[in-house]
C-alpha positions, 0 to 999 in steps of 0.5 A: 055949814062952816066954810071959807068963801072967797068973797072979793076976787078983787083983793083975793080976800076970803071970809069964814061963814056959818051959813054956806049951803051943804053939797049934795051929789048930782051926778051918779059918780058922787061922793060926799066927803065929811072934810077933815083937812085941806090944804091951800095953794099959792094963787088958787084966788085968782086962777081963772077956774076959780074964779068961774064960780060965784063966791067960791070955796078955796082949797082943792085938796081934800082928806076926810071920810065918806058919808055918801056914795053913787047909788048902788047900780053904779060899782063903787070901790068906796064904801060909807067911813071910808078915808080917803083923799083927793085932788078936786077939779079946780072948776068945782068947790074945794074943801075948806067947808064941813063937806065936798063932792069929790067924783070917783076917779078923783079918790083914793084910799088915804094912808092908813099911818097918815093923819088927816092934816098930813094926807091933805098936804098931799094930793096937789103937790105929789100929783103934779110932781108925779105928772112932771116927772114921769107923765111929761118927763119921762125921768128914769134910772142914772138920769139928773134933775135940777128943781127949781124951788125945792123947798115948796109943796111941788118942789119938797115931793119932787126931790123926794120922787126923783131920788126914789127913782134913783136920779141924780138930784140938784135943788134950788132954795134959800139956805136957811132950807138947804139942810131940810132939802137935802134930808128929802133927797137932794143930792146937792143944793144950790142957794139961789140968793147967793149962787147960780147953778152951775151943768146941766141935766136932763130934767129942769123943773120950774116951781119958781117961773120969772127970772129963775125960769128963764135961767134955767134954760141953759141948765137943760142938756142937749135934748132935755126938757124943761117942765114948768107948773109956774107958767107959760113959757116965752115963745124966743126962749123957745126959738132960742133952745131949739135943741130943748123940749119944753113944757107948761102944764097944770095938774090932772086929777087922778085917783089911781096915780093917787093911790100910787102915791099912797103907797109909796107914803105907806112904804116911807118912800116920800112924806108929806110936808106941812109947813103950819095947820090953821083952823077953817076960821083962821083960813084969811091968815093962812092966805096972808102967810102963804102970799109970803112965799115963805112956806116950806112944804104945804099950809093945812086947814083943819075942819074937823079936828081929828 
């Protein structure tokens, strides 16, 4: 089958190939998943998980159609043509190939409005989004945010959720994305090139990690919480902040919250953002441009053209 290897861990370079093996389920609770779209993710080459796997197929989120589902002992909410989406556990293949394994609770019905290319920029980025916020920040009502790179695949559904959920909503970008940030929600925008932020909120979530993390400490109130998806934190800021919860965390698959989001998708609450969409062959161009760091929203992969 089509697909993208990454062939180099050393140089995190991916090639395209014609000859890849085709996935077949091993496991009861299985699905096989013609892939029509996936979307990749910054330093998904190097994250160690991928890395567990010899020659390993990138992009870890999925939109496509079942073609094969667990044998019929096993209840099934899916069934054969049904289109759905995913976030695949990073242990595993990911879907820039003509076909995936996807597990059971990793599923959701894809949006019916949504095409293929837009669903998939959906999974990774609205789950851990969703986790940050409500599983580990418990972001309510009348409550205030501050995301630290909100014009990101993370960032542009977070500011989306928080106003959803009716909180006050303080992003960080460059100016030349100021406008778009504030037309998903933002009630304010703070360019970080030119400015610092200035208060406090009761949740800071860092996309960013390095300097803007260590800054942000001092934006989260008093009993707040800082959540990062960049990276660990430093044990002295932890010593220094005693007054501050803080969380590192990396994204759980979850089909249900999954579905959760589809509705709000189905409902015009959020929406996904696509920065570009790149055929599967041109993956090793789609990596170059999103090691740029200059993305607004997610970089899709075609497969198989709508």
């Amino acid at each position: 089958m089509r697909a993208l290897r990454l062939t180099d861990p050393a140089s995190s370079t991916v090639s395209f190939t014609e000859s890849a093996a085709s996935p077949a389920p091993s496991r009861s609770a299985q699905y096989l998943i013609r892939v029509h779209a996936t979307a990749i993710t910054a330093n998904e080459l190097v994250w160690s998980e991928t890395l567990s796997n010899t020659y390993p197929i990138p992009g870890h989120d999925v939109s496509g159609t079942i073609v094969s589902v667990p044998a019929a002992e096993v209840s099934s909410d899916f069934k054969i043509g049904d289109e759905v989406f995913a976030l695949i556990a990073f242990s595993r293949d990911g879907a820039a190939a003509e076909f995936v394994i996807v597990e059971a609770h990793e599923l959701a019905r894809k949006p019916v409005h949504l095409g293929h290319e837009e669903a998939a920029a959906v999974p990774l980025s609205a789950l851990t989004a969703w986790q940050a916020l409500f599983t580990h920040a418990a972001l309510e009502e009348g409550q205030s945010i501050l995301v630290l790179g909100a014009a990101g695949g993370v960032g542009t559904i977070a500011v989306q959720l928080a106003f959803w959920k009716g909180a006050r909503v303080v992003g960080t970008c460059s100016a030349g994305k100021s406008d778009y940030v504030k037309s998903l929600g933002a009630h304010e925008v703070v360019d970080y090139k030119t400015s610092k932020v200035e208060g406090k909120f009761d949740v800071v979530l860092d996309c960013v990690g390095g300097e803007t993390q260590q800054e942000g400490w001092g934006n989260v109130k008093e009993g707040g919480i800082l959540v990062s998806i960049a990276e660990a934190f430093q044990e002295k800021k932890k010593e220094q902040f005693p007054g501050i919860r803080s969380l590192f965390f990396i994204v759980e698959p979850d089909g249900q919250e999954l579905g959760k989001i589809g509705e709000l998708i189905e409902k015009g609450s959020i929406k996904p953002v696509v920065d570009k969409i790149f055929d599967l062959e041109e993956g090793k161009a789609a990596f170059e441009l999103l090691a740029m760091g200059r993305a607004r929203g997610k970089i899709v992969l075609r497969v198989l053209a709508s």
